[in-house]
C-alpha positions as CSV (number, residue, x, y, z in Angstrom):
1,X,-16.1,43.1,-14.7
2,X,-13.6,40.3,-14.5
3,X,-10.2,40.9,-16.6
4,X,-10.3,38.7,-19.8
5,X,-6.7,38.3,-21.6
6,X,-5.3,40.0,-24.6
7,X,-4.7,35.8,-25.7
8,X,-2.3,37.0,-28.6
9,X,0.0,39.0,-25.7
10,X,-0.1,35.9,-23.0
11,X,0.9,33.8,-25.9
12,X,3.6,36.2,-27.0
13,X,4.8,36.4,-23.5
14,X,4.9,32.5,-23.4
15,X,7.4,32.6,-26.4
16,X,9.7,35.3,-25.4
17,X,10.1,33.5,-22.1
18,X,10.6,29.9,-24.0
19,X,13.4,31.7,-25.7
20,X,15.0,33.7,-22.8
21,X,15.9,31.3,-20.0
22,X,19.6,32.7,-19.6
23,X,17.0,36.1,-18.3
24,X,15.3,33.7,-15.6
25,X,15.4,34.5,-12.2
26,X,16.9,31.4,-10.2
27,X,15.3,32.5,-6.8
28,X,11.9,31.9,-8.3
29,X,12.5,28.4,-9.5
30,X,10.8,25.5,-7.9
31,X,13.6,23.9,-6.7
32,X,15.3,27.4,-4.3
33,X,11.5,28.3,-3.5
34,X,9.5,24.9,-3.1
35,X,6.4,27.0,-1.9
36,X,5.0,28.3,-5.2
37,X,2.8,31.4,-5.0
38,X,1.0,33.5,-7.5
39,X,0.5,37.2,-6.5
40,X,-2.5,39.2,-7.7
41,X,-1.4,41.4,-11.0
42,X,0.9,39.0,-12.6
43,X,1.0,36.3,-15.3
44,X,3.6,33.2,-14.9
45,X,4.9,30.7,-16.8
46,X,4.5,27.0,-15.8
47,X,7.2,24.9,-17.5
48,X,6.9,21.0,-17.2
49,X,9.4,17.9,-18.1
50,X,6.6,16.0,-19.9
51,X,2.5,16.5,-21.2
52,X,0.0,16.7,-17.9
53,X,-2.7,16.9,-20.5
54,X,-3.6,16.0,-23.4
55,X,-5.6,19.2,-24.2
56,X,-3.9,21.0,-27.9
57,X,-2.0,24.0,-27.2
58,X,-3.6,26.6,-27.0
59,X,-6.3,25.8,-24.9
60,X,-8.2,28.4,-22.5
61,X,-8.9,27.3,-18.7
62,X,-10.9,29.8,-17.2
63,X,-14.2,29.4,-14.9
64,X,-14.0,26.9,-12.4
65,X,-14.9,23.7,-14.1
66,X,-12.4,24.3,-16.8
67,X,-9.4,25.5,-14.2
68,X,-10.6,21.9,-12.5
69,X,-9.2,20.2,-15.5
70,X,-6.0,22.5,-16.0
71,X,-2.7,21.7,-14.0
72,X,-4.0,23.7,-10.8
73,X,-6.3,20.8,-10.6
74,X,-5.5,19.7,-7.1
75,X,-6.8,22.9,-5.8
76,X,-10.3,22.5,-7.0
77,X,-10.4,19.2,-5.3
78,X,-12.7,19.2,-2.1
79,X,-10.5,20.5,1.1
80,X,-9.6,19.2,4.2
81,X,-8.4,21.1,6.9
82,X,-6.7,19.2,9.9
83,X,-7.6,21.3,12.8
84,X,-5.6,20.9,15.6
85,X,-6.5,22.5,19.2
86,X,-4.7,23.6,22.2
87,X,-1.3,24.5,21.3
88,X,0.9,26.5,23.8
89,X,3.9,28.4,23.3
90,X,5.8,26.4,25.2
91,X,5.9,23.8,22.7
92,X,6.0,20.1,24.0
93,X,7.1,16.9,22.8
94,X,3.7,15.6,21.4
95,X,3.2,18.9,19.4
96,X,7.0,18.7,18.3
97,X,6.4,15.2,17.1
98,X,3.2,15.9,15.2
99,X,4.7,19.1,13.3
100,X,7.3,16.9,12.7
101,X,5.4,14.2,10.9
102,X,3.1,16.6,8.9
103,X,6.3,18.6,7.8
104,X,7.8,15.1,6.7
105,X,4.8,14.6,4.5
106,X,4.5,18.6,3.2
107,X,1.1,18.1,5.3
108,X,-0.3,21.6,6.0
109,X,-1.7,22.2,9.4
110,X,-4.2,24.4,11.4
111,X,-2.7,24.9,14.6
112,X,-4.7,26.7,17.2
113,X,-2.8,28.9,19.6
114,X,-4.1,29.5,23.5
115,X,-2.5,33.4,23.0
116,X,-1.7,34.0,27.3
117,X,0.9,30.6,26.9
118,X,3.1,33.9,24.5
119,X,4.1,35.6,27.4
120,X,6.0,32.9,28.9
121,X,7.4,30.9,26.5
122,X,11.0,30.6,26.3
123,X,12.7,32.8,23.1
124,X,13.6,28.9,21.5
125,X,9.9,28.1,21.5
126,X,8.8,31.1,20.3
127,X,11.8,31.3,17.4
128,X,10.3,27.2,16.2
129,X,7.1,29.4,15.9
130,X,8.1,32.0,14.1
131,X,10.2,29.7,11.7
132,X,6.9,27.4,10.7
133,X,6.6,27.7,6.8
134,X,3.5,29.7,6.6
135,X,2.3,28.8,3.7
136,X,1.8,25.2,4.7
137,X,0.7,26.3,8.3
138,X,-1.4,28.1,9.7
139,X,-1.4,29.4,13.4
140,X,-5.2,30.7,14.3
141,X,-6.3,32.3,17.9
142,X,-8.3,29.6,20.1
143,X,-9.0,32.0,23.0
144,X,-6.7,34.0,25.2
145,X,-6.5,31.5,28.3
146,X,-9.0,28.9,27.4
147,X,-11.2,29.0,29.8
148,X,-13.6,26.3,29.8
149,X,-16.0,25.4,33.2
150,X,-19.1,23.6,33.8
151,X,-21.4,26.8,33.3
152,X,-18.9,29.7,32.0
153,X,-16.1,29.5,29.2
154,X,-14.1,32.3,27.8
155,X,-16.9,33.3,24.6
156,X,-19.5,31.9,26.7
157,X,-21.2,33.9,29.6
158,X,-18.8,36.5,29.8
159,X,-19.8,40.5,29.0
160,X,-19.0,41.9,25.3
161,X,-16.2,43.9,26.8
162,X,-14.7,40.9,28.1
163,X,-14.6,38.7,24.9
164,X,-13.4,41.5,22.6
165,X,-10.5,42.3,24.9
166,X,-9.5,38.6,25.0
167,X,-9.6,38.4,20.8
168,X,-7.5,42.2,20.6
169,X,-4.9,40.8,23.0
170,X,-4.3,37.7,21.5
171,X,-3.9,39.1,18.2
172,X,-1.2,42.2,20.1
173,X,0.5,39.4,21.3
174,X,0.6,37.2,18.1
175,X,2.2,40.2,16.0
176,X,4.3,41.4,19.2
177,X,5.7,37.5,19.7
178,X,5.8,36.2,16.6
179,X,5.0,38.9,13.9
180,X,1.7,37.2,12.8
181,X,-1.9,38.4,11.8
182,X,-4.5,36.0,13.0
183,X,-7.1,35.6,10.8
184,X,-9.0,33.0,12.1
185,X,-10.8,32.4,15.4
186,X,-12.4,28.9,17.2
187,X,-13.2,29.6,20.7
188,X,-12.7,27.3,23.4
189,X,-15.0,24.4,24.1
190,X,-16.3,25.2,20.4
191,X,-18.2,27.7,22.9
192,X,-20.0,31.0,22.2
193,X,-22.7,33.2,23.5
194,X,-24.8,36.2,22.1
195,X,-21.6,38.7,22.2
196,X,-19.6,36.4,20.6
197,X,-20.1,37.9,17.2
198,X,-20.1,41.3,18.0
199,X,-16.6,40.6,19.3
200,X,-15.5,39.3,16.5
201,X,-16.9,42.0,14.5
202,X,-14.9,44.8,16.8
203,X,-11.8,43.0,15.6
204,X,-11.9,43.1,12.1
205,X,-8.4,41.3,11.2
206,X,-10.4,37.8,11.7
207,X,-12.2,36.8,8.9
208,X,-13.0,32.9,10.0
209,X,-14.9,31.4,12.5
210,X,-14.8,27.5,13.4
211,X,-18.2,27.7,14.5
212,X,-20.5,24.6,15.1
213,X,-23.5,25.9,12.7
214,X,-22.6,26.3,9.1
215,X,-26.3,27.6,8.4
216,X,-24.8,31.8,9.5
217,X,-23.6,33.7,7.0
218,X,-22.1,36.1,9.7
219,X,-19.2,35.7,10.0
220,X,-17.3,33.4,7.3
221,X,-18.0,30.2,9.3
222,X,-16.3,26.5,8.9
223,X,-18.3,24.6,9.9
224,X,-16.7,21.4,12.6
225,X,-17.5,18.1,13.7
226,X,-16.1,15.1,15.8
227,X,-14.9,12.7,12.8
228,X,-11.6,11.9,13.9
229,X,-12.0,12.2,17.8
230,X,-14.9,11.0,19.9
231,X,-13.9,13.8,22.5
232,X,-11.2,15.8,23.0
233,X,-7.9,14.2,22.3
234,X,-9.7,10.7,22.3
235,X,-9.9,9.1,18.3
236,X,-11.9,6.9,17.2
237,X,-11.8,3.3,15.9
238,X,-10.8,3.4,12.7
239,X,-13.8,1.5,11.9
240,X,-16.0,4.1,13.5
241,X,-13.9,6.7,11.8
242,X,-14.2,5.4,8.3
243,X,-18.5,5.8,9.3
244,X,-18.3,9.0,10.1
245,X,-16.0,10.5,7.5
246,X,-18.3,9.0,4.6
247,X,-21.2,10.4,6.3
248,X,-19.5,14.0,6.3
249,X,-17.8,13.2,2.8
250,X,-20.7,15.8,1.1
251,X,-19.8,18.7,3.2
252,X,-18.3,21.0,1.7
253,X,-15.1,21.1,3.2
254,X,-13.6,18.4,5.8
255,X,-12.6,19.2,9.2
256,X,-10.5,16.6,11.3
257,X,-10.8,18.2,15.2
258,X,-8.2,16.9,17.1
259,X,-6.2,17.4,20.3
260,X,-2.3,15.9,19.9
261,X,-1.1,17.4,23.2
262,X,-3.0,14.4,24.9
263,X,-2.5,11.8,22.4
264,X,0.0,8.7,23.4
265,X,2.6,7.9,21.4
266,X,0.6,5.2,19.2
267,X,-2.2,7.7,18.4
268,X,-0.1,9.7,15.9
269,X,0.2,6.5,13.8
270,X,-3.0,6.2,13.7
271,X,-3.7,9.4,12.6
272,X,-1.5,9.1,10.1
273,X,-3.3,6.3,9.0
274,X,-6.8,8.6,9.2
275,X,-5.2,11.6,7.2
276,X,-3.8,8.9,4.2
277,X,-6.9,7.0,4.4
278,X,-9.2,10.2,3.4
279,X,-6.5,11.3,0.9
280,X,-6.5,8.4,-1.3
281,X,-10.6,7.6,-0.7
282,X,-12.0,11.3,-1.0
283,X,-9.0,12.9,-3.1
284,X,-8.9,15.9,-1.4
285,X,-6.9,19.1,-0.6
286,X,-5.0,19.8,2.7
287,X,-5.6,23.2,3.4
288,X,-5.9,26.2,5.9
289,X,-9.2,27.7,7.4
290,X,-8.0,31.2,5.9
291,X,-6.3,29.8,3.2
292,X,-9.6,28.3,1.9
293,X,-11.6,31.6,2.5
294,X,-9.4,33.3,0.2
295,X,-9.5,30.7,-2.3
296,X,-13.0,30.5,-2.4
297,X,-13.4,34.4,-3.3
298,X,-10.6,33.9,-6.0
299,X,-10.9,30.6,-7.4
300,X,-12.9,31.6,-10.4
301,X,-10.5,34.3,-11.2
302,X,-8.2,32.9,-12.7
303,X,-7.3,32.1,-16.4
304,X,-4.3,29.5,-18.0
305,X,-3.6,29.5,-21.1
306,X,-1.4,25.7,-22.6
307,X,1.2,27.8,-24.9
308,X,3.0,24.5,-25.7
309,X,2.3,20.3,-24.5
310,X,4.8,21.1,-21.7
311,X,4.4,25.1,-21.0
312,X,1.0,26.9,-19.6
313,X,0.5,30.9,-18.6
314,X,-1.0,31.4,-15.6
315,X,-2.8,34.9,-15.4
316,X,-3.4,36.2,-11.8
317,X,-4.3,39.4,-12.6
318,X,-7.5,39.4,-11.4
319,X,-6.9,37.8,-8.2
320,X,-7.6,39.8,-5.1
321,X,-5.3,37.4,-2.2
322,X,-1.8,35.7,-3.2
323,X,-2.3,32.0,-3.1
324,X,0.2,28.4,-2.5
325,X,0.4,26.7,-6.1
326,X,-0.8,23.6,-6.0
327,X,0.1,21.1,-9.2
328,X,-0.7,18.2,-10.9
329,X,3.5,17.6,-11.3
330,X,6.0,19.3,-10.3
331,X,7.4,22.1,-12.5
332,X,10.5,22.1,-14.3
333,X,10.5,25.8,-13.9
334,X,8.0,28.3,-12.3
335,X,8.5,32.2,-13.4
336,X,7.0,35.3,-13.3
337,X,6.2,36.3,-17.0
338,X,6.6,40.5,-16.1
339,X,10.3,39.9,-14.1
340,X,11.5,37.5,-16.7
341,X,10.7,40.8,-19.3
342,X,12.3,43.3,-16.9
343,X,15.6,41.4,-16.8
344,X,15.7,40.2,-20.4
């Protein structure tokens, strides 16, 4: 059974910290740690400059149609995920220049990793990796060497064997290199065979697959499409685009596929065009493939309580993953309710 509050404690707790801000801890405010995260077992207080409600104090969000009309509000909004294919270690001035531009705009990216190009990249390249924010980022494994011929890929018409050793060593080289755990997986070619999922299976640290049928419940699967490239690193008219983004607009999540490595220098600005188009029509969430998994088992879990017009408790007790805070304004302040006690 789901943890309800004790409302009179969260409320309490809400007052003592109103009252105690010389006992706040400055490396949790918003402005030294712009990527807010709630951790499973605590309760935090949400402090903004004006009302971003007009709900009386004391209201109760909890269950996800209420929390969609709280002040986490973005993050109930439907997702988009820009997935982006091909990456190599050796980082070159087209993947440079698109990081750059999504990092400009706190745009969060799904970057997909060919694992081999780890051994060879210069300790510079590999350092840029390492440094990515990962909260707003998300590097995921897109095969070993990317193998993709006429009539045999890397998942496709290889032996089990073959394709499990390929997933365990990318992941040994992804925590060796850069001290990551890859969660997600998209094979090359969007291409698979029978062993594919047994594979995956014998590597248990993945948990999502861009896979091309959303209909298998085996593994957690995101489900892709060609809506901002008509093929690989080739995007569309934006006319043709805006067609087939409104057909897709009732998936449940939206993936942009694309390939920046071959782009020329004019396709990023159209991009950006794409990306801020969907934003403003669709209003939707930039996310990450594992990012939204986890957010999808815990997004009910949660409970806010509005202490005061400006001030809210957020109780993540319940929660199973740590999650980015996403809000409708940014915070004046951002604590954890527990540390604030402990140093008070």
């Amino acid at each position: 059974m789901r943890y309800r509050p004790n409302l009179a404690l969260l409320v309490g707790f809400g007052l003592i910290c109103f009252f105690t801000s010389s006992c706040e801890d400055p490396n949790r405010s918003f402005n030294s740690n712009p990527s807010l995260v709630i951790e499973p077992g605590f309760q935090y207080r949400v402090v903004f400059d004006n009302p971003v409600d007009s709900l009386a104090s004391g209201q109760l969000f909890e269950g996800i149609t209420s929390l969609a009309a709280s002040p986490m509000a973005p993050m109930y909004q439907k997702p988009l995920i820009i997935k982006a294919d091909d990456l190599l270690a050796r980082i070159s001035p087209n993947w440079r220049s698109f990081i750059r531009w999504a990092d400009s705009h706190s745009y969060t990216l799904s970057l997909g990793l060919i694992c081999n190009s780890l051994a060879s990249a210069p300790a510079t390249d590999l350092k840029y990796l390492r440094n990515l924010n990962r909260w707003q980022n998300e590097l995921w494994l897109h095969g070993w060497d990317h193998e993709v011929g006429n009539n045999i890929a890397e998942f496709s018409g290889h032996s089990l064997a073959y394709q499990t050793t390929h997933l365990k060593e990318s992941i040994k080289w992804a925590e060796a290199k850069l001290g990551l755990e890859l969660r997600t997986f998209g094979p090359p070619g969007n291409r698979f065979d029978s062993f594919t999922s047994a594979a995956f299976l014998a590597n248990p640290q993945l948990k999502v697959w861009f896979h091309t049928d959303d209909s298998l419940n085996f593994p957690y699967v995101i489900k892709i499409g060609w809506i901002v490239e008509s093929s690989a690193g080739e995007l569309r008219p934006f006319d043709q685009f805006r067609e087939e983004l409104h057909r897709n607009s009732d998936d449940d999540v939206i993936i942009f596929q694309v390939h920046p490595a071959e782009w020329e220098e004019s396709d990023l600005g159209q991009f950006r065009e794409m990306v801020d188009y969907a934003l403003e029509t669709f209003d939707l969430w930039l996310t990450t493939p594992y990012a939204y998994f986890t957010w999808r088992y815990d997004m009910a879990n949660l409970v806010i309580l509005k202490v005061t017009e400006t001030e809210y408790i957020i109780d993540s007790r319940s929660l199973v993953y740590p999650h980015q805070l996403e809000l409708v304004a940014e915070p004046a302040s951002f604590y954890s309710v527990e540390s604030i006690r402990e140093n008070s």
